[in-house]
VEXTOR-215507 format. One record per residue (C-alpha): residue in one letter; y, x, z; chain. Coordinates in Angstrom, 3 decimals, padded with zeros to 6 digits. Last residue first. Layout:
% residues N
nutor/Y/X/Z/lumse
A/Y/X/Z/A $
...
This chain:
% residues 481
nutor/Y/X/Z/lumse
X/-066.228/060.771/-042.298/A $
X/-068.459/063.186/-041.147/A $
X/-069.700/063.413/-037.291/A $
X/-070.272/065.930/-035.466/A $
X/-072.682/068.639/-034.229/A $
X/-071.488/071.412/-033.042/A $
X/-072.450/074.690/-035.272/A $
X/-075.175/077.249/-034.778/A $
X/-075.657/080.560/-036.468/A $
X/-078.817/082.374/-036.608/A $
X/-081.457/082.828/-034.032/A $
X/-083.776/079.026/-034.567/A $
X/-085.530/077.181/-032.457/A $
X/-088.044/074.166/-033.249/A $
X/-090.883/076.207/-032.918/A $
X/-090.280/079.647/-031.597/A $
X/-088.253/082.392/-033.591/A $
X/-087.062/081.119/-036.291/A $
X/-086.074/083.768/-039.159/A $
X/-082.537/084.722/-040.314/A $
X/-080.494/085.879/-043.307/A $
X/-076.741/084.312/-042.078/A $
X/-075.332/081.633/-043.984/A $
X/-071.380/081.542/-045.390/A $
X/-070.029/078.253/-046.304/A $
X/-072.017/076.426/-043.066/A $
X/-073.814/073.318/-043.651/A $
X/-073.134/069.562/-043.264/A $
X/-075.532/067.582/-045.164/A $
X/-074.848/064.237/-045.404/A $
X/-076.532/060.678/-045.776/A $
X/-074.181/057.831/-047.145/A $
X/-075.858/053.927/-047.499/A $
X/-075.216/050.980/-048.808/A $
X/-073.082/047.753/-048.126/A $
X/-075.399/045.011/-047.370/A $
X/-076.748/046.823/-043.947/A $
X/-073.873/049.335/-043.244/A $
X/-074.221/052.974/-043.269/A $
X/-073.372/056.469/-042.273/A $
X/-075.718/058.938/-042.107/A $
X/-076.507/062.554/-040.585/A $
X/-077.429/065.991/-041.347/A $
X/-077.062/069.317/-039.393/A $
X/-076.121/072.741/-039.633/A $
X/-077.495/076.120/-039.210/A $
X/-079.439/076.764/-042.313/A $
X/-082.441/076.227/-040.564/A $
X/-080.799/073.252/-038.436/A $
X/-080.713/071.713/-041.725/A $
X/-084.288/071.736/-042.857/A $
X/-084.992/070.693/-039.406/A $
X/-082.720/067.470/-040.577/A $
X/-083.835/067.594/-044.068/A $
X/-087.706/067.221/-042.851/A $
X/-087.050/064.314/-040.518/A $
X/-085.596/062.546/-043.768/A $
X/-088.841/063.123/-045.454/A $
X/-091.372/062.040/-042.651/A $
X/-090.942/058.641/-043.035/A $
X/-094.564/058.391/-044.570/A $
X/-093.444/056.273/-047.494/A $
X/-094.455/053.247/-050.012/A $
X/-091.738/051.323/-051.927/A $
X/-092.867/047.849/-052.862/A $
X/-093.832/046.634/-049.124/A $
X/-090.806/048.216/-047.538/A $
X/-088.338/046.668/-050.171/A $
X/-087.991/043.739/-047.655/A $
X/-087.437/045.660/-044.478/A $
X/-088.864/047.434/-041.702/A $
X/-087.196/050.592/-040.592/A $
X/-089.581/053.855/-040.786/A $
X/-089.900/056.741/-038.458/A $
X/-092.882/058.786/-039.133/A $
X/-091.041/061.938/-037.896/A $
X/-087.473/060.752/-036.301/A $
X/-084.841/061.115/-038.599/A $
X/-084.997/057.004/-039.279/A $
X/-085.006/056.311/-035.858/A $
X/-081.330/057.269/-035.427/A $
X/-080.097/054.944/-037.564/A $
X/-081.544/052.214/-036.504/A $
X/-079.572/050.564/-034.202/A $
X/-076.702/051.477/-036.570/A $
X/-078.290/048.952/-039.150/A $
X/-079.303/050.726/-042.250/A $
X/-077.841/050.008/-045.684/A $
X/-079.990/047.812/-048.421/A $
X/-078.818/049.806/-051.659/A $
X/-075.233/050.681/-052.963/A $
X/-075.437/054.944/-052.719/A $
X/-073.318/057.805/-051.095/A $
X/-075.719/061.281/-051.369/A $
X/-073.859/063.897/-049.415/A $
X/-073.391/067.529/-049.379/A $
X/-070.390/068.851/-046.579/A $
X/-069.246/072.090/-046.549/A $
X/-067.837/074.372/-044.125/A $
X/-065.759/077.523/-042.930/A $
X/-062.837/075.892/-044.213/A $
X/-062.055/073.795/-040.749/A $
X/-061.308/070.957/-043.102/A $
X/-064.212/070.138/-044.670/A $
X/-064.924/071.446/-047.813/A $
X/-066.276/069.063/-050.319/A $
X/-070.071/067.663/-051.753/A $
X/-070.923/065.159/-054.074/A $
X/-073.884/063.162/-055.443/A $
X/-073.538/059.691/-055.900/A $
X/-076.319/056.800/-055.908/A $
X/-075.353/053.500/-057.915/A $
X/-075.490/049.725/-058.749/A $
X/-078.445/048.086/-058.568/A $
X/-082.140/048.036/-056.317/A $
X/-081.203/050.656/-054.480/A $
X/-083.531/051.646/-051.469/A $
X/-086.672/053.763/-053.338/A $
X/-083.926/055.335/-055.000/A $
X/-081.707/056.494/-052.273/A $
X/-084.914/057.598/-050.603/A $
X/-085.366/060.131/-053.679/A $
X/-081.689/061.127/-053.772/A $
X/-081.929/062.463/-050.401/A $
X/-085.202/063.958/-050.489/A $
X/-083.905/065.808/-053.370/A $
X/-080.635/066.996/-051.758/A $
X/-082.556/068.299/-048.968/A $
X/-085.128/070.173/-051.176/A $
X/-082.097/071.482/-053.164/A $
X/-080.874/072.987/-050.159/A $
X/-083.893/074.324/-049.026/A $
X/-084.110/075.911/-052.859/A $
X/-080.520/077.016/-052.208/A $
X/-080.945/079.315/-049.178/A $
X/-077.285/079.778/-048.187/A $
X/-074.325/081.418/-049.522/A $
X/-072.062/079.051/-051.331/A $
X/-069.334/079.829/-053.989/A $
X/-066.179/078.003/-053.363/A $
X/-065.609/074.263/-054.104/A $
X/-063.044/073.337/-056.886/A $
X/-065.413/072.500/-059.837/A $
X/-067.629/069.953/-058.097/A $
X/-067.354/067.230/-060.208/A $
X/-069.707/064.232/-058.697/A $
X/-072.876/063.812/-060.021/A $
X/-073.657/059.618/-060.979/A $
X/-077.273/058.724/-061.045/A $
X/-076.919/055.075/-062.123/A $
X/-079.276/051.797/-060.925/A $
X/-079.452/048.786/-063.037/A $
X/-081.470/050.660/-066.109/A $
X/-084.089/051.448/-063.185/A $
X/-086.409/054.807/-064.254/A $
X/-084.148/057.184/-062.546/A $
X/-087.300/059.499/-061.514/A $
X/-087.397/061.913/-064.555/A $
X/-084.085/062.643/-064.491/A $
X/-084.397/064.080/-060.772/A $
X/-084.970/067.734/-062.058/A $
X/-082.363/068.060/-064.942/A $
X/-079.194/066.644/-062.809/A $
X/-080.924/068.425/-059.534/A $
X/-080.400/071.864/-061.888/A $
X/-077.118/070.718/-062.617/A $
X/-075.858/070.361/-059.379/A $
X/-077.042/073.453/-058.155/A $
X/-075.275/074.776/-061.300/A $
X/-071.671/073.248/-060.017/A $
X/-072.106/073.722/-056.733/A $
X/-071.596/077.412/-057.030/A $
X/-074.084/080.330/-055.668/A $
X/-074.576/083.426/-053.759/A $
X/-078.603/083.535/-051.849/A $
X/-079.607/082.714/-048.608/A $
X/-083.358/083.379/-047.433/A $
X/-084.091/081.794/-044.091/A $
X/-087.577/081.924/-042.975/A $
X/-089.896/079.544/-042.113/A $
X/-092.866/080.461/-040.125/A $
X/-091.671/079.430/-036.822/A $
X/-094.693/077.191/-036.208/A $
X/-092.423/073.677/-036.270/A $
X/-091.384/075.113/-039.451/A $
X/-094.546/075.726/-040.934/A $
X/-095.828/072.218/-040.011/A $
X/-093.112/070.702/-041.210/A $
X/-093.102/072.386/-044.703/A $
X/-096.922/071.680/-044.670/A $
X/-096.406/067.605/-043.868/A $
X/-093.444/067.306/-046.513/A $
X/-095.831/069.478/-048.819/A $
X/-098.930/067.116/-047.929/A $
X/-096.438/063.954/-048.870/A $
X/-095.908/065.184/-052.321/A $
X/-099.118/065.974/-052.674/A $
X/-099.626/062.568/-051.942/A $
X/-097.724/060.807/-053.834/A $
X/-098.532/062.952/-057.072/A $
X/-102.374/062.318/-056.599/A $
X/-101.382/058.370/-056.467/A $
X/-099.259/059.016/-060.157/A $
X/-102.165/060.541/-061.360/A $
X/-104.423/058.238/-060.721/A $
X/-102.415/055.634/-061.819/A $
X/-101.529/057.264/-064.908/A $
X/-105.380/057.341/-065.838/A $
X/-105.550/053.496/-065.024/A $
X/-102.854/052.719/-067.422/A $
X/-104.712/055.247/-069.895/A $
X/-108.116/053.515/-069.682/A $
X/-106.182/050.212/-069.808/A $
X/-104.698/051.294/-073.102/A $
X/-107.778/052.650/-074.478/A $
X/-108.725/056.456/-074.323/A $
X/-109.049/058.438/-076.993/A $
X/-111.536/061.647/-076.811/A $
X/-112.250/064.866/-073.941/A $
X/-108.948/066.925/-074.819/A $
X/-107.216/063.420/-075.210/A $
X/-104.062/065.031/-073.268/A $
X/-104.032/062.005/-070.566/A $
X/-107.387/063.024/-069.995/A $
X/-106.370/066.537/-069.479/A $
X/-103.826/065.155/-067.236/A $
X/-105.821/063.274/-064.917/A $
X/-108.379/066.224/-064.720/A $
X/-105.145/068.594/-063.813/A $
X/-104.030/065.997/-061.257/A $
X/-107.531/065.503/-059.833/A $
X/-108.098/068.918/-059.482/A $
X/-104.421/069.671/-057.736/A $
X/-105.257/067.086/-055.316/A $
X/-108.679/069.051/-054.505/A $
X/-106.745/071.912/-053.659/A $
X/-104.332/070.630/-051.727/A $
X/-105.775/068.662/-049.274/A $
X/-107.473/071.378/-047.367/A $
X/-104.033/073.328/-047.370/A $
X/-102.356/070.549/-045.759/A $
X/-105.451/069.728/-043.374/A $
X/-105.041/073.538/-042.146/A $
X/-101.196/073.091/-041.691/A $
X/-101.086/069.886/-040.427/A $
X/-104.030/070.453/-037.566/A $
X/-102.053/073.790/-036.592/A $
X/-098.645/072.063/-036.091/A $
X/-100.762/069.504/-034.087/A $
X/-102.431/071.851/-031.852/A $
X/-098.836/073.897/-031.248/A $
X/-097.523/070.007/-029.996/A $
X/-100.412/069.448/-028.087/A $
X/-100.004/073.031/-026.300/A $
X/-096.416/072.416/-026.012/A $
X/-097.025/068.747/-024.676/A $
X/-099.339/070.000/-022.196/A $
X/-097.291/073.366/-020.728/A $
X/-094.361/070.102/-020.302/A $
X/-096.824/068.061/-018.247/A $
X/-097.098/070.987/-016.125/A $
X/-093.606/071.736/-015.761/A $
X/-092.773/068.083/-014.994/A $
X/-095.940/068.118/-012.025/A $
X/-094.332/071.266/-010.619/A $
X/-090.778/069.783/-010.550/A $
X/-092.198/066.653/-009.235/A $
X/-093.899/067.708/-006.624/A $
X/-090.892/070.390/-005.495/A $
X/-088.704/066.811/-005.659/A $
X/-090.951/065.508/-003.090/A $
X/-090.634/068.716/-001.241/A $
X/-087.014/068.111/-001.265/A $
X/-087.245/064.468/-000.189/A $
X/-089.670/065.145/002.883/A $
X/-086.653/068.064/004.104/A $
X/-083.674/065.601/003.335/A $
X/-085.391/063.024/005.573/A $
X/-085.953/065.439/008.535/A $
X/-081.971/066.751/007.498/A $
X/-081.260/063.181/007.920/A $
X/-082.979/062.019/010.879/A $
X/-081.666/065.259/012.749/A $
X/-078.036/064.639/011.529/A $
X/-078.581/061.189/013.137/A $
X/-079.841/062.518/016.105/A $
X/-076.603/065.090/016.310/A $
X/-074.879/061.856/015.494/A $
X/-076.543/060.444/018.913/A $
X/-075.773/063.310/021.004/A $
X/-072.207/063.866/019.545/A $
X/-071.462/059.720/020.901/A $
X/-072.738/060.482/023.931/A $
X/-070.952/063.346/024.535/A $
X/-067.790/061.781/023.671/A $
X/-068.748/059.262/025.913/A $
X/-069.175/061.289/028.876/A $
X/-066.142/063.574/028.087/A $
X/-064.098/059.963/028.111/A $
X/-065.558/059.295/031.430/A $
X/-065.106/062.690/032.791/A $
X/-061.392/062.306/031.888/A $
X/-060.851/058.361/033.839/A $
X/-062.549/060.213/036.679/A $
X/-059.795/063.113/036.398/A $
X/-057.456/060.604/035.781/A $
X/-058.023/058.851/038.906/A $
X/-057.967/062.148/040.966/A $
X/-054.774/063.133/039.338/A $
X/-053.153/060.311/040.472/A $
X/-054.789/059.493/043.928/A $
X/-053.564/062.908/044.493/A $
X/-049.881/062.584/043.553/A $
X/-050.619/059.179/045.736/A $
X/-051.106/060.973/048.453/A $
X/-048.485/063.850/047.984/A $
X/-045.661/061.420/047.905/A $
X/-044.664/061.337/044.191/A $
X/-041.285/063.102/043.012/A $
X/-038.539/061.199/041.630/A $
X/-037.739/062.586/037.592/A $
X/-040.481/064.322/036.158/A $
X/-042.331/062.187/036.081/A $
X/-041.821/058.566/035.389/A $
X/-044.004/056.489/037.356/A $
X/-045.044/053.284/035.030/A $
X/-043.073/049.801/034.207/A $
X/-041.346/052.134/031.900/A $
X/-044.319/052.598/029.777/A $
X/-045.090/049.198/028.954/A $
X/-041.349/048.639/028.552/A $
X/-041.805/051.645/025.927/A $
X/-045.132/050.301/024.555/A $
X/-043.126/046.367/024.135/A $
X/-040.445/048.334/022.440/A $
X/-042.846/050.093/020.426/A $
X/-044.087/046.632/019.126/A $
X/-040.979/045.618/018.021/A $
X/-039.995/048.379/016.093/A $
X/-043.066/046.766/013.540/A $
X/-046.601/048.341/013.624/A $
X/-047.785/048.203/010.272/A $
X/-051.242/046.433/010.241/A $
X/-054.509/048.142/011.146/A $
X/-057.406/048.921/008.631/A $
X/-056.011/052.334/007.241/A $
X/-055.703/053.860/011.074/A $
X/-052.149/055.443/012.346/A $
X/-051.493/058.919/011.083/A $
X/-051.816/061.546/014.116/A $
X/-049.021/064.446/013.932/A $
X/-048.697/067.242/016.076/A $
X/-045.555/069.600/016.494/A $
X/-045.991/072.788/018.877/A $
X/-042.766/074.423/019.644/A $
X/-043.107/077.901/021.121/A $
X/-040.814/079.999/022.972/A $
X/-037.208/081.462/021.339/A $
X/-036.852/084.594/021.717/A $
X/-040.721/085.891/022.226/A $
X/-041.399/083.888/019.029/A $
X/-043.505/080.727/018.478/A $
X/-043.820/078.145/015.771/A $
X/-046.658/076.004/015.452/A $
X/-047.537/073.182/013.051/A $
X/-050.319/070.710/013.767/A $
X/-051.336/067.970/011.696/A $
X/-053.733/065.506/011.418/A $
X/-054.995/066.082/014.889/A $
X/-058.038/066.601/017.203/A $
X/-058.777/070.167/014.938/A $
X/-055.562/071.356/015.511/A $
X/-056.068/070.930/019.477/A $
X/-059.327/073.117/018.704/A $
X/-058.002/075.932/017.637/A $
X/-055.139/075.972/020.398/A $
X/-057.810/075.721/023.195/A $
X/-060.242/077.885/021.806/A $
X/-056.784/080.740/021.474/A $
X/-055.967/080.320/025.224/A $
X/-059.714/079.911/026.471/A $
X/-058.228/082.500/030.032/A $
X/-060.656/085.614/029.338/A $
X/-058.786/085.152/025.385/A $
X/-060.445/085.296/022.303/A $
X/-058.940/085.497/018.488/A $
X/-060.695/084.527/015.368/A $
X/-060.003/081.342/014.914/A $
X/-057.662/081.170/012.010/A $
X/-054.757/079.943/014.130/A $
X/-055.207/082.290/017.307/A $
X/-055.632/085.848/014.823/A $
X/-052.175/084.250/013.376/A $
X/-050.401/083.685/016.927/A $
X/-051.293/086.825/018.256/A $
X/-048.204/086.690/020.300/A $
X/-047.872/083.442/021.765/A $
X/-044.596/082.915/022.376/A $
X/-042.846/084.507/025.984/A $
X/-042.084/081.226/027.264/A $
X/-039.088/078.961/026.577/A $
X/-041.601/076.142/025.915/A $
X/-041.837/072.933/023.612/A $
X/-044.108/070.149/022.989/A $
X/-043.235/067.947/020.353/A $
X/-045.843/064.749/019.228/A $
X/-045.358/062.327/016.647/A $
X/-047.359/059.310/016.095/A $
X/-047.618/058.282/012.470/A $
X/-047.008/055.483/009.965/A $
X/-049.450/055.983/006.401/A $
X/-046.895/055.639/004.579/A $
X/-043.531/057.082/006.321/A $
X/-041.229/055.068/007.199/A $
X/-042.260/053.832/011.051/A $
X/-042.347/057.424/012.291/A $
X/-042.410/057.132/016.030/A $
X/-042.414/059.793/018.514/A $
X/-043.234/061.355/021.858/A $
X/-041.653/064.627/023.391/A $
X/-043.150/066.997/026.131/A $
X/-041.227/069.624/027.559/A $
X/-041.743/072.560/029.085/A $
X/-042.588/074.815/032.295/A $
X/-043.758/078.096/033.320/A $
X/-044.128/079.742/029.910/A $
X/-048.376/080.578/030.346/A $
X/-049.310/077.994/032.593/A $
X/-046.829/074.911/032.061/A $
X/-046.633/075.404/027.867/A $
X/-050.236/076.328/027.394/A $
X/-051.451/072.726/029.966/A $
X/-048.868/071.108/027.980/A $
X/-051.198/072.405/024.893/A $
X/-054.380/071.441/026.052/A $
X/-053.556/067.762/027.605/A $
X/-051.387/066.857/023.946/A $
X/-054.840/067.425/022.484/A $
X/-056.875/066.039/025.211/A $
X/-054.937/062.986/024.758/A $
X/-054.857/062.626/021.312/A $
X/-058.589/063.415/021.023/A $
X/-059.175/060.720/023.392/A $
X/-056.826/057.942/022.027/A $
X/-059.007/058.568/019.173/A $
X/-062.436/057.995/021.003/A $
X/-061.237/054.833/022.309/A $
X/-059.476/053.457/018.696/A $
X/-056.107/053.957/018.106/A $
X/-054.090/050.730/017.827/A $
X/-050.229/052.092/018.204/A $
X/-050.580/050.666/021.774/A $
X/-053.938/052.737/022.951/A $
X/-052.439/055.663/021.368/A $
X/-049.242/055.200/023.757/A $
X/-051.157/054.825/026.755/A $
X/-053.851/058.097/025.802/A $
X/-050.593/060.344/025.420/A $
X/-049.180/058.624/028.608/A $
X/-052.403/059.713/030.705/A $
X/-052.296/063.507/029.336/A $
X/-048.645/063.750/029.720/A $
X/-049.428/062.276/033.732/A $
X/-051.693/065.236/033.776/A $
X/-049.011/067.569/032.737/A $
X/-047.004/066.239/035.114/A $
X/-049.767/066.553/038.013/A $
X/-049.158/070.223/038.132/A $
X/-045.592/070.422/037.847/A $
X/-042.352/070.838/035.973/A $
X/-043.240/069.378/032.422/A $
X/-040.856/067.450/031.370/A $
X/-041.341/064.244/029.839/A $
X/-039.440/062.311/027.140/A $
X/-040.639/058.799/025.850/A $
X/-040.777/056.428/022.651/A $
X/-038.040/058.380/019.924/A $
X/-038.356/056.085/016.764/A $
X/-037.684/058.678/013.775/A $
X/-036.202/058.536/011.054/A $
X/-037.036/061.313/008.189/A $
């Protein structure tokens, strides 16, 4: 490193470690320090000369320019051939105390400055280097400008050299004692009004934390609300489920034994109508189990019971159960091959309830071409992924979130035609977390439509214990591509 030597003084007297004070605060004041800076330079260079002359009898005082390095910096060496300081480390950290200040004095000349390193032995004295970085908002001071500071300084008394009458060696140190008491004054000054601003603040801080007290209370109230509304409506469902149910199953069973001709023919709009009612009472059971199966879950009543077995019959079973509803020549109900996947353990019927809802909005949403049922590992081999890919409307990304919400429903033009509740898709997600995975859907309005089920290989036997919460395995949720 190159360095820009500005001015040498020894340190033989009293009044030249006040003249070291004076010249630290003359230089500063060149190199564009600000008042309270060229303070804390001064006082620190002040402190330690004052060490070097007491203590080691004399010294030397050494001030610096570093023009190269980034931010530039005002170097300060003062060095002794004293005894060293010999509790050095107990005088760095703080800790030590002297009847004379020795260690608050050190302490707190490393505090004034950027850096301070200190080396001291009883051999060799103690050299005290201090570094000050100039200020961000200034420009780079150029050589030229610490020629005009060392003509600046020249122009001054150099001590250490000819001695001072005694007069004006008093003038001196009286004017910098005044010129001392003014900078303590301001410092002062300046502490008083941040410690009024630290007052305002904490006085602030103290009316924002009880606001935020408030709030916390009020949040945990409102939150004892929603959990009692929330337990209310989870018992409405379930006792207006059960309500429902019996008299849909009498008007199914009447529709049917009219259907059979147990009570005489009917006529072709008789039997329309008939089919009609039945097909209404089949709606909405369907929609009271959706409501009941949500209900129970939300109450922690739905266990977990996983059983062994292969894609390939679960497959088949869905084959033989969703026949019924492929009415629509235009739209095919294609089953993947599922040959090479593992065995599965996990609570099939919840799977196949999945599956089926699945399948079931495919239908309502394809109008031609066709809805596939697959599944495959995924990669980490501790999973397995069931999805229903289909050609129908597609879902905007906007909206795909809203669809797993309960009563959910995107507008479109097949909405009128195709009746729902949009609770199903809601009950595959909890369905889901039961088995300790999650579903999810990837689509494209045009293009159609893939909904997944991403569930572990290997479930574990497990029952809910609050609503919404489960104790059982738990996966991160993610994406499928």
């Amino acid at each position: 490193m190159t360095t820009t030597p500005i001015l040498r003084i020894r340190l033989e007297a009293e009044q030249d470690v006040v003249a070291a004070r004076r010249k630290a605060r003359s230089i500063a004041a060149g190199l564009g320090f600000s008042s309270l800076d060229q303070t804390r330079i001064a006082s620190a260079v002040s402190e330690i000369a004052r060490n070097a002359f007491e203590y080691a009898h004399g010294g030397e005082v050494t001030f610096a320019f570093d023009g190269e390095s980034r931010p530039q910096a005002l170097l300060i060496d003062i060095r002794d051939n004293g005894p060293g300081i010999r509790d050095l480390e107990s005088v760095l950290d703080g800790t030590y105390r002297s009847a004379t200040g020795m260690g608050c004095g050190i302490s707190g000349s490393r505090r004034l400055m950027d850096r301070c390193d200190i080396v001291s032995s009883a051999e060799r004295g103690t050299s005290v280097s201090m570094t000050r970085y100039l200020p961000n908002d200034r420009p780079e001071m150029p050589l030229t400008g610490i020629d005009v500071i060392m003509r600046s300084l020249g122009q001054q008394h150099a001590p250490g050299t000819d001695a001072k009458p005694a007069g004006a060696a008093a003038q001196g140190s009286f004017s910098e004692l005044h010129e001392q008491n003014r900078e303590l004054l301001t410092t002062l000054t300046e502490l008083r009004d941040r410690q009024d601003e630290l007052t305002r603040l904490t006085h602030e801080l103290e009316a924002t934390n009880r606001g935020v007290v408030a709030l916390y209370a009020e949040l945990d109230e409102r939150a004892d609300e929603l959990r009692r509304a929330d337990t209310m409506k989870s018992r409405f469902l379930s006792n207006m489920s059960h309500e429902l149910r019996t008299p849909l199953s009498s008007i199914r069973a009447l529709a049917n034994l009219l259907l059979n001709r147990l009570d005489g023919d009917l006529s072709s709009e008789q039997e329309r109508q008939v089919l009609l009612i039945r097909k209404s009472a089949e709606d909405l059971s369907e929609i009271v189990n959706d409501l009941l199966d949500l209900a129970k879950i939300e109450a922690g009543r739905t266990e977990v019971s996983p059983v062994w077995f292969k894609a390939t019959g679960l497959f088949a079973a869905l084959r033989a159960m969703l026949a019924p509803l492929l009415t629509d020549p235009a739209v095919k109900l294609i089953f993947e091959d599922a040959q090479g996947l593992p065995p599965i353990f996990t609570d099939e019927a919840k799977l196949t309830q999945i599956l089926r809802n699945f399948v079931s909005n495919a239908l309502k949403f394809t109008e031609r071409g066709e809805i596939r049922v697959g599944a495959r590992m995924e990669p980490d081999g501790e999973h397995v992924t069931f999805f229903v890919a289909d050609t129908g409307i597609g879902i905007a990304e906007e909206h795909q979130q809203v669809i797993f919400e309960e009563f959910g429903q995107v507008q479109n033009h097949l909405q009128q035609r195709v009746k729902g509740t949009g609770l199903g898709l809601p009950l595959c997600r909890k369905l889901a977390a039961l088995l300790g995975g999650y579903t999810g859907v990837d689509s494209k309005p045009g293009v159609g439509s893939r909904f997944y089920a991403t569930l572990p290989l290997q479930a574990e036997a497990f029952v809910p214990s609050s609503a919404g919460e489960t104790n059982g395995p738990s996966i991160a949720h993610g994406g499928v591509s």
